[in-house]
C-alpha positions as CSV (number, residue, x, y, z in Angstrom):
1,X,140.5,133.0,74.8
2,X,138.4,131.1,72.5
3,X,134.9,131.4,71.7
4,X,132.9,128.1,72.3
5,X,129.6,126.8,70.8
6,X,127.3,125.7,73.3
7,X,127.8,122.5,72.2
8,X,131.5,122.3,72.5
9,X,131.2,124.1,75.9
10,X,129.3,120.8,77.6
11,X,131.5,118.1,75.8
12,X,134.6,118.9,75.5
13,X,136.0,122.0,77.7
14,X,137.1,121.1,81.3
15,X,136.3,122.6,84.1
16,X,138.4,126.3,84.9
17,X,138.5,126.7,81.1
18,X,137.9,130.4,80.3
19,X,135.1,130.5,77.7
20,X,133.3,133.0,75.3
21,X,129.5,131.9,74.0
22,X,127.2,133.9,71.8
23,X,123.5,132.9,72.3
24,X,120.0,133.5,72.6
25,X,118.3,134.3,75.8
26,X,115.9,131.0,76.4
27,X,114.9,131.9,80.0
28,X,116.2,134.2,82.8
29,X,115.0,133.1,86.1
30,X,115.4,134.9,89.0
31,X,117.9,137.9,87.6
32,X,120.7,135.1,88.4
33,X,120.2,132.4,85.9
34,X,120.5,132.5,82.1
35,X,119.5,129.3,79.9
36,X,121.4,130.2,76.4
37,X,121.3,128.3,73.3
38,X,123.2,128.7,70.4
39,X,121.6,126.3,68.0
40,X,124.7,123.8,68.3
41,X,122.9,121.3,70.5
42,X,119.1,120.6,71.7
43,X,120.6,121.2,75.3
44,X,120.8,125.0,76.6
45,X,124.0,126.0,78.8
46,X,123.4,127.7,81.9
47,X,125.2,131.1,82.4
48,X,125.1,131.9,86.1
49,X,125.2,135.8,86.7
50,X,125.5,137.7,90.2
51,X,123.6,140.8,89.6
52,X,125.4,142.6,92.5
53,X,128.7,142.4,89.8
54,X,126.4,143.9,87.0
55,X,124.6,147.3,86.7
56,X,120.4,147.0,87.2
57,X,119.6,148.4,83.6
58,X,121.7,146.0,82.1
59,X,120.1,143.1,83.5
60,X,116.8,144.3,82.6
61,X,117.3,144.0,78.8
62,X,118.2,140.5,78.9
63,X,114.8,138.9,78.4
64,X,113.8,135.7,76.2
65,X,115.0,136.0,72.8
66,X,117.9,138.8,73.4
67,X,121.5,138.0,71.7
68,X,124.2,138.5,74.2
69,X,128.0,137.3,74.6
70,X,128.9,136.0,78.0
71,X,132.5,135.3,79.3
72,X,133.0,133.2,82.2
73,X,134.3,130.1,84.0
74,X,133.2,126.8,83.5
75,X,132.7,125.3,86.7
76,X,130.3,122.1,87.5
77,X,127.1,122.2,87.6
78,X,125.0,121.6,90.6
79,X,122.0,121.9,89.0
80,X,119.9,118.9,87.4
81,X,120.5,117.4,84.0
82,X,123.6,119.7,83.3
83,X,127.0,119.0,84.5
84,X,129.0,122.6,83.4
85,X,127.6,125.7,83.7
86,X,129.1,129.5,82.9
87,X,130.1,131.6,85.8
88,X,129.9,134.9,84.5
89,X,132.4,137.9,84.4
90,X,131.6,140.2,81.8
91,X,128.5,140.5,79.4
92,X,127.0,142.2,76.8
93,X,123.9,142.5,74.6
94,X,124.5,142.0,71.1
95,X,120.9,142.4,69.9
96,X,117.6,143.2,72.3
97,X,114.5,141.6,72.0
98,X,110.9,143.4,73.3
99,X,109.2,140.8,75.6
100,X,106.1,142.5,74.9
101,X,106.0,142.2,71.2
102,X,108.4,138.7,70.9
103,X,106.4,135.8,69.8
104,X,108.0,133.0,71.8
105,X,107.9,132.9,75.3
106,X,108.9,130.0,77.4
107,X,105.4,128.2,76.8
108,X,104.4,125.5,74.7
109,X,102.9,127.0,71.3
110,X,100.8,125.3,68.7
111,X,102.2,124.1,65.5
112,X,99.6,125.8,63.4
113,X,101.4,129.6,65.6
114,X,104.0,128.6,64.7
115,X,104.0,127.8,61.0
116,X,102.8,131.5,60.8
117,X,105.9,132.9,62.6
118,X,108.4,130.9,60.2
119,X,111.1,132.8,60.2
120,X,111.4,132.4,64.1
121,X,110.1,129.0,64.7
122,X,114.2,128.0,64.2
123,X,114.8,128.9,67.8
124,X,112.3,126.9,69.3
125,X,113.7,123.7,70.9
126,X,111.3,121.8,68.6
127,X,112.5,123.0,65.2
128,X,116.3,123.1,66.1
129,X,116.1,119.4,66.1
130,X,114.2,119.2,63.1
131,X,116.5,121.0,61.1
132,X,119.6,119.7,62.6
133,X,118.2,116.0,62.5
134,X,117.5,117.4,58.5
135,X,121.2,118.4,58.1
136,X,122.8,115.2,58.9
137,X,119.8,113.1,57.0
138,X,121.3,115.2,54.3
139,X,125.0,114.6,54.7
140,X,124.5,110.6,55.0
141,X,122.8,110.8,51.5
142,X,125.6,112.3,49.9
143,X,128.1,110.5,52.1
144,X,126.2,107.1,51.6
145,X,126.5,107.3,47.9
146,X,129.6,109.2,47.8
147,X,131.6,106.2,49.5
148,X,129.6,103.8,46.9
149,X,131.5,105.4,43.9
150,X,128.2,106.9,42.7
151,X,128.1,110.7,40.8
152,X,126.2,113.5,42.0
153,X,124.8,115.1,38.8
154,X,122.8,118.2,38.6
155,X,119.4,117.5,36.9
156,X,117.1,120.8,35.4
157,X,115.2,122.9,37.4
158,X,113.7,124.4,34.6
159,X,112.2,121.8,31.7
160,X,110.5,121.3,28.7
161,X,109.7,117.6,30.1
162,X,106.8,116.4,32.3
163,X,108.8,113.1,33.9
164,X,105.4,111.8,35.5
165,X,103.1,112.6,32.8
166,X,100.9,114.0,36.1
167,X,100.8,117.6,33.9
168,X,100.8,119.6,37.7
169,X,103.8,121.7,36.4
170,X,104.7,125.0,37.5
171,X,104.9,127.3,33.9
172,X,108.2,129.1,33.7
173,X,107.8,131.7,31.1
174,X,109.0,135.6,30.2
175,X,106.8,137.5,28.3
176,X,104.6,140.2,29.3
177,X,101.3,137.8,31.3
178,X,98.9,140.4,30.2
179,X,100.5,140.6,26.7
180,X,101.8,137.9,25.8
181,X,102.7,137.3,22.0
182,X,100.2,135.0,20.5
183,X,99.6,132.9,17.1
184,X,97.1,133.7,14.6
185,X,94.5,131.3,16.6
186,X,95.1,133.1,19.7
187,X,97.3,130.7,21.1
188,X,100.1,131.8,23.1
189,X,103.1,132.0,20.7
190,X,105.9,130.2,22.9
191,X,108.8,130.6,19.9
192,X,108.9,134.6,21.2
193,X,109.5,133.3,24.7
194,X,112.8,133.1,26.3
195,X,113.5,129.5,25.7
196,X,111.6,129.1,22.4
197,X,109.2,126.6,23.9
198,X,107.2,126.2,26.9
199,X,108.7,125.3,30.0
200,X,108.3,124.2,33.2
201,X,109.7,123.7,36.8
202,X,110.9,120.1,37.2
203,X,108.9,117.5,39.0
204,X,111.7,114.5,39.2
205,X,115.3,114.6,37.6
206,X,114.9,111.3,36.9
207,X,114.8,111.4,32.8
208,X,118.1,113.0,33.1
209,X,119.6,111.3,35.8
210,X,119.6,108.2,33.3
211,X,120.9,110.1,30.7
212,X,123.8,110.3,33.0
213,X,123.9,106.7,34.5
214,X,124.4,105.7,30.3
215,X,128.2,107.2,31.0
216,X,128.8,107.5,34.2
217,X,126.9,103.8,35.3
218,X,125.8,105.0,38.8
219,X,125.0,108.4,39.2
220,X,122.4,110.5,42.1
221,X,120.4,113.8,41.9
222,X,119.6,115.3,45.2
223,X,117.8,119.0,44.0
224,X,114.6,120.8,44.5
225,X,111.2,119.7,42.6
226,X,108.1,121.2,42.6
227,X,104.6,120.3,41.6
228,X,101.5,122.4,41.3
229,X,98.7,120.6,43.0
230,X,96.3,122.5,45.0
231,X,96.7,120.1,48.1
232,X,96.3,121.8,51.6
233,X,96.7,118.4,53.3
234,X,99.7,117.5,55.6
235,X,101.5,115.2,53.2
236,X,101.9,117.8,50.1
237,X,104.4,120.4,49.2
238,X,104.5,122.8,46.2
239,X,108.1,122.4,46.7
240,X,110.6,119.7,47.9
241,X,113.4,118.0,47.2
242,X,114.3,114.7,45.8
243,X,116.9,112.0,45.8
244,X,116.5,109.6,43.0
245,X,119.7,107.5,42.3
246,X,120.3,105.4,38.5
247,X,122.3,102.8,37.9
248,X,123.2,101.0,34.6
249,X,122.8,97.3,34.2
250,X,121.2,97.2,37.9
251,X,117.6,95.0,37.4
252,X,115.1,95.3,39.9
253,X,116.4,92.9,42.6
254,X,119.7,95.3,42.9
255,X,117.5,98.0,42.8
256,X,115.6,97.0,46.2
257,X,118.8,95.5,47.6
258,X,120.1,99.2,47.0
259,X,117.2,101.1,48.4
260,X,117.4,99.0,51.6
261,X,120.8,99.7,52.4
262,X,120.5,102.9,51.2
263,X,117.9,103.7,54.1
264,X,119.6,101.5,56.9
265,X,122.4,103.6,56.1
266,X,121.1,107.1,56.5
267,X,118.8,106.3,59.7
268,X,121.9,104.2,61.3
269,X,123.7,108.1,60.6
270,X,120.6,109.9,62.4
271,X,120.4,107.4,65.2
272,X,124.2,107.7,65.9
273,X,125.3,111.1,65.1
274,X,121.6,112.5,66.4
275,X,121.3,111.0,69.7
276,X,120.0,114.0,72.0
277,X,118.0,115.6,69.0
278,X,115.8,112.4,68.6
279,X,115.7,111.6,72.8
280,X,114.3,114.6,72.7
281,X,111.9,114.3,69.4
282,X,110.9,110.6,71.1
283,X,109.7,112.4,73.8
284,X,107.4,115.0,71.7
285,X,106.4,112.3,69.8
286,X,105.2,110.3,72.7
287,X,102.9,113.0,74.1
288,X,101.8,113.8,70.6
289,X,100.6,109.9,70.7
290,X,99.1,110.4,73.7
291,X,96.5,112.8,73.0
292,X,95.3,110.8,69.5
293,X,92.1,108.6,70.0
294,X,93.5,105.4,70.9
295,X,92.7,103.4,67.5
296,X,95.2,105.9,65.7
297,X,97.9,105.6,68.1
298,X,101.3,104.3,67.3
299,X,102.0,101.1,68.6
300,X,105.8,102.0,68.9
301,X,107.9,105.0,70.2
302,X,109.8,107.0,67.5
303,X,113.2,105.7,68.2
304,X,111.6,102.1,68.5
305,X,110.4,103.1,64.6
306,X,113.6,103.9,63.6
307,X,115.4,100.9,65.3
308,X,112.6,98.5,63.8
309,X,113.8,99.6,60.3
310,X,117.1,99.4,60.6
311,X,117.6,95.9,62.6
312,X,114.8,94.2,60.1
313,X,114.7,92.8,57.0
314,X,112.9,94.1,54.3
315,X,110.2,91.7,53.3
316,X,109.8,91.5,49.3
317,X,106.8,90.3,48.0
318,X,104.5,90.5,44.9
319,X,101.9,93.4,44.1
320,X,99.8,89.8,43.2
321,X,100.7,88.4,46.7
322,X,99.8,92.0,48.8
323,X,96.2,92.0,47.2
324,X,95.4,88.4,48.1
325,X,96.4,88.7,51.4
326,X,95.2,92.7,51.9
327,X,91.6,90.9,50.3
328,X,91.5,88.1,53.0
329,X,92.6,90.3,55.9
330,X,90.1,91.2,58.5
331,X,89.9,94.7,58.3
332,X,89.0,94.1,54.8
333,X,86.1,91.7,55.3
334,X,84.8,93.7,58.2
335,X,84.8,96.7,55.7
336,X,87.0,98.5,58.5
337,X,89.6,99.4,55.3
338,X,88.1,103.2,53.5
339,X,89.0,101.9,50.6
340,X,88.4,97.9,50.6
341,X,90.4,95.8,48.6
342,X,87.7,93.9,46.2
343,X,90.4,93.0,43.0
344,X,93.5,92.6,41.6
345,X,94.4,96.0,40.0
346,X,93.6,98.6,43.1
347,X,95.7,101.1,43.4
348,X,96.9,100.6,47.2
349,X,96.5,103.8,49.3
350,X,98.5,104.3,52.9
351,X,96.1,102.2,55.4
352,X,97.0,99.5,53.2
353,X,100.7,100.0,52.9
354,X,100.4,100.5,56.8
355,X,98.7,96.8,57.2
356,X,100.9,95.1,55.6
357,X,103.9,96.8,57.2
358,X,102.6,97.5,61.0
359,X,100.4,94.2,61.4
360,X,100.9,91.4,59.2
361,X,104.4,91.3,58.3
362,X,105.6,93.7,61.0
363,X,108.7,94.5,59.2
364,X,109.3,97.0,56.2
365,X,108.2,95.7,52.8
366,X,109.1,96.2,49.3
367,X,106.1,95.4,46.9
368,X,106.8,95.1,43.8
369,X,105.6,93.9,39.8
370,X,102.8,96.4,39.9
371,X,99.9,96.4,37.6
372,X,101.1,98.5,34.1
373,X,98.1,100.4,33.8
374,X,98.9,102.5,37.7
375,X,102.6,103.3,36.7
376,X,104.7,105.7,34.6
377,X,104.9,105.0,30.8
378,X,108.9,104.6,31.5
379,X,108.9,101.6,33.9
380,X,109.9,98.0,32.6
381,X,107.0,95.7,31.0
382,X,107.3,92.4,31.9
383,X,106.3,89.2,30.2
384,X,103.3,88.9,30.7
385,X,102.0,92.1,29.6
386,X,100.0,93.3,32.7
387,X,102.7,93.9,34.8
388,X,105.8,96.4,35.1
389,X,108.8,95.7,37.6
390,X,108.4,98.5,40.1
391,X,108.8,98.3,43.3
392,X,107.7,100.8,46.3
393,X,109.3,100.8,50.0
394,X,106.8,101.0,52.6
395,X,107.6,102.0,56.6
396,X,105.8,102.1,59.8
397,X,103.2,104.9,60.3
398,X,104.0,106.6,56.8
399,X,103.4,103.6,54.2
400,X,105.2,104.4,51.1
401,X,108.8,106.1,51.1
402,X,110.6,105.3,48.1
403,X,108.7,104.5,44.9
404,X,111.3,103.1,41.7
405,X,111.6,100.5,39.1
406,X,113.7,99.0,36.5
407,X,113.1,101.5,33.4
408,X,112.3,100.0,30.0
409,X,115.3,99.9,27.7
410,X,113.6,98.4,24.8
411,X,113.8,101.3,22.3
412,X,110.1,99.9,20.4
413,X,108.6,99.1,23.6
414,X,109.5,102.5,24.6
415,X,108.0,103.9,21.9
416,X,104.3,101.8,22.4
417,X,104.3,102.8,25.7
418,X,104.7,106.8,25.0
419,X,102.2,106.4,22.9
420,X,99.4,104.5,25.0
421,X,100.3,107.4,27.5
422,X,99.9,110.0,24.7
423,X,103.4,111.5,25.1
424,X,105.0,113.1,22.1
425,X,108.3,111.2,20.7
426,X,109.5,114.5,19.7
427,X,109.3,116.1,23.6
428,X,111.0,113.0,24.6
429,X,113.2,112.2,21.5
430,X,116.5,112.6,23.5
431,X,115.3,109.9,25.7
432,X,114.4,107.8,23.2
433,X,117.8,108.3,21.7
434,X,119.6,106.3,25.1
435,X,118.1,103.3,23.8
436,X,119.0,103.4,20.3
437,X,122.6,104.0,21.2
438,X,124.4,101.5,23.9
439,X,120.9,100.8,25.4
440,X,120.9,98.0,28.8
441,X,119.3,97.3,32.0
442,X,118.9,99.8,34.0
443,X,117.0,100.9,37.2
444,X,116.5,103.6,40.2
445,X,114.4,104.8,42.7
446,X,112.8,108.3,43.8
447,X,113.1,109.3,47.9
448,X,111.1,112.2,48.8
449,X,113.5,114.1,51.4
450,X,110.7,115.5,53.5
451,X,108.9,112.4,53.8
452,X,112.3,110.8,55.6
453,X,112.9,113.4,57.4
454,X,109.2,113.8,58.5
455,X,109.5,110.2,59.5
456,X,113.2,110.4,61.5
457,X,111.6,113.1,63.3
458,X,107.9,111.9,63.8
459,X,106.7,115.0,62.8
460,X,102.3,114.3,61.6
461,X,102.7,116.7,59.3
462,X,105.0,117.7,56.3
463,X,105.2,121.2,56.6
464,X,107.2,120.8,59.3
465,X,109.9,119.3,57.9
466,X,111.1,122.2,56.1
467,X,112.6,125.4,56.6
468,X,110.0,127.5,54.6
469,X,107.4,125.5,53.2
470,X,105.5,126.5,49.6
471,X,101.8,125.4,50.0
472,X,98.7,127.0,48.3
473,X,98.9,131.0,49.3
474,X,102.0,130.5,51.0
475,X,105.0,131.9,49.0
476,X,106.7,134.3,52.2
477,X,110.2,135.0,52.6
C-alpha cells in the first residue's frame, strides 16, 4: 500500500484504491468526520470514521491540529465540493495537540495574531497558499532563465561594498563589541577584524553579478539581501531576496523587452500551475476589498490583476512624457495627488506609478530615461547630461516592481560619476577594472521577490509574503 499526499489522493487515485495519508486535523465534526490537510493542496480530504469501529478515548484526542495517519478506502464523495473521500479502517495519532492551549481553531484570525504565532501560521489555509504560490514563483524564475541559457551565479552575502550608496548596511564584524581594538584616535581599528576591513551584509548582488556577465554574457543572482532601515511600514523588510539578472551588450531597449517577458513568464507559471491556490487567494482578496473605504478599493479581482499583466502590452514611455501628463492630470490640478507633481525632476512616488498604470494607460508601463540626479552613480549617462537610461516596471495596485538600467561602461565617466556620489575608487577599484579591460554595453534589472509574490497573492502587506519576516525587534526563530 502506498502512502498518498492529499493531493495525489483527490487527482489521481480511483475509487477502491487502498490509501495511507498523514495529516493534520483541520476540523472533526460530529466524532464521524475528519477534514485533513497535508500541505499538498489548498483543498482538505475528508476521512470518514465510524466511531462504533474505534475505541471512545481514541477519538477524543483527535482534535484540530493533531497529526494522525489514516488508512482507508477511497470511495466518492457525497458530500459538496469534494468528489473522494477516506473511508476509514485503522488510525493512529502521530502527535496530539491540546485544544485548550492550540492557537488555531477553525475561526477566522487576524493577520496581525497571526504574524505573532509564525511558526504555526503555515497550517492555516491562508499561508499554505502563500508559500506554495511562493515556491512555484520561485521555480519559474530559475526555470525562466535557465531555458534562456542564462547562469545562476552566487553573489556575496557578506561585503565590503555598498551597491546603492543608501549606507543602511547591516555591520558584519568579530571583535569583542564592548572591546573592540581601536586606533590611536579612538577609531575602531578594522585591520584586527576578521576580514581586515569593515564589512557589511549585502544590499543587491548587482556589482558582482556584472562582474560575471563580462564572461559568462548573461548571468542571474537570486539570494538574500538585507538593508537596515528602521521601517515598520507594510512594504519594508530587513531581509529579502532578490533577482537581478545582467547581460552583456544588452542596451536598455533589450533590457525592458527582457523584464517583460521575464514577468509574463513567471505569472503565466503561477496562473497555470497555481490554479486552486489563487481561486482561493481571489476569493480573500475580494472580501479584503470589500471592507476598504470605497475610494481605495481595487477596481479588479486578483486573478483579473494577474491576467491584465500577462495578456497586455507594456506601455514604454519617457520619465519626460510621465511628468507632463502626471502634471496635467486631474488628480494633480485638483491637488487630490499627496505629493503633486509641479516639475520636471520629481521623484515619482506609488500614487503616481498607480495613475499612470490603473487609469490613464490601464496597462503596465515601463518609464524610463530618468533624471541623473534620483539614480545610482552606476547607471548610463545619456547625451544630454541630465538624464540616465533607467527604466522601472510599474503594475496594478503596487506601482513599481522591477527598477534597472543600462550600467555605464565608459571607464572615465565611471570614474566622474563615483566621484559626484563621493564613492571611493579604491572600495570600488575592481569594478572599475571591468571597464578598463574588454569593457561594452551592458544592462539588468533588480526584482524584489516579496514584492511579486506579495502581488501574485494580493497580500496588503509584505510581511506576509515570507516565511519568517526580519522587521525592527523582530529577529525570532
Amino acid at each position: 500500500m502506498t502512502t498518498r499526499s492529499v493531493k495525489d489522493a483527490l487527482t489521481t487515485s480511483a475509487i477502491g484504491t487502498e490509501v495511507r495519508i498523514r495529516g493534520w486535523v483541520r476540523t472533526f465534526r460530529r466524532n464521524r468526520f475528519i477534514a485533513l490537510t497535508d500541505g499538498s493542496t489548498i483543498n482538505t480530504i475528508q476521512a470518514v470514521v465510524n466511531f462504533e469501529e474505534f475505541d471512545a478515548q481514541l477519538l477524543k484526542r483527535i482534535t484540530t491540529g493533531a497529526c494522525i495517519e489514516v488508512i482507508g478506502t477511497l470511495i466518492a464523495s457525497l458530500g459538496k465540493g469534494q468528489t473522494v473521500e477516506v473511508q476509514v479502517s485503522a488510525l493512529s495519532i502521530l502527535g496530539d495537540s491540546d485544544p485548550e492551549e492550540y492557537p488555531l481553531q477553525p475561526k477566522k484570525h487576524s493577520m496581525e495574531f497571526l504574524r505573532e504565532i509564525g511558526h504555526l501560521r503555515p497550517r492555516t489555509a491562508t499561508f499554505g497558499a502563500i508559500f506554495r504560490v511562493r515556491h512555484a514563483l520561485a521555480f519559474a524564475i530559475h526555470k525562466y532563465f535557465n531555458d534562456n541559457g542564462f547562469f545562476y551565479l552566487h553573489t556575496p552575502i557578506i561585503t565590503g561594498s555598498d551597491a546603492e550608496g543608501a549606507g543602511e548596511m547591516f555591520r558584519v564584524t568579530a571583535p569583542d563589541p564592548a572591546k573592540p581594538p581601536r586606533n590611536a584616535d579612538g577609531s575602531v581599528n578594522y585591520k584586527e577584524d576578521f576580514f581586515e576591513r569593515e564589512t557589511n551584509l549585502t544590499v543587491s548582488g548587482q556589482l558582482e553579478a556584472e562582474l560575471g556577465a563580462m564572461a559568462l554574457s548573461k548571468v542571474y543572482t537570486f539570494g538574500p539581501t538585507f538593508r537596515a532601515e528602521n521601517s515598520n511600514t507594510s512594504r519594508h523588510l530587513a531581509e529579502f531576496w532578490m533577482i537581478e539578472p545582467e547581460v552583456a551588450f544588452n542596451e536598455l531597449t533589450d533590457n525592458m523587452a527582457l523584464a517583460e517577458d521575464f514577468l509574463k513568464y513567471v505569472i503565466g507559471y503561477a496562473l497555470e500551475h497555481c490554479a486552486d491556490d489563487l481561486a482561493f487567494l481571489d476569493q480573500r482578496f475580494a472580501e479584503e476589498e470589500k471592507a476598504k473605504p470605497q475610494h481605495l478599493r481595487s477596481e479588479n479581482g486578483l486573478l483579473d490583476q494577474l491576467k491584465f499583466v500577462v495578456e497586455n502590452n507594456f506601455v514604454k514611455l519617457s520619465y519626460t512624457e510621465a511628468i507632463d501628463i502626471l502634471k496635467n492630470s486631474t488628480p494633480n490640478k485638483k491637488k487630490k495627488f499627496n505629493y503633486i507633481i509641479e516639475e520636471w525632476g520629481a521623484d515619482l512616488q506609488s500614487e503616481h506609478e498607480r495613475f499612470l498604470v490603473e487609469k490613464h494607460f490601464k496597462s503596465p508601463v515601463i518609464l524610463f530615461d530618468y533624471p541623473a540626479k534620483i539614480k545610482a552613480f552606476y547607471m548610463r549617462l545619456n547625451d544630454d547630461g541630465n538624464t540616465v537610461r533607467a527604466m522601472d516596471v510599474l503594475f496594478p495596485g503596487i506601482g513599481e516592481i522591477i527598477g534597472g538600467s543600462q550600467r555605464e561602461e565608459r571607464y572615465e565617466v565611471l570614474k566622474q560619476k563615483m566621484h559626484a556620489f563621493g564613492i571611493e575608487e579604491e572600495n570600488l577599484w575592481w569594478y572599475l577594472d571591468t571597464r578598463k579591460f574588454g569593457t561594452c554595453k551592458h544592462s539588468g534589472f533588480g526584482l524584489g521577490f516579496e514584492r511579486l509574490v506579495q502581488f501574485v497573492t494580493g497580500m496588503g502587506n509584505i510581511r506576509d509574503v515570507i516565511p519568517f519576516p526580519r522587521t525592527p525587534g523582530k529577529a525570532e526563530f
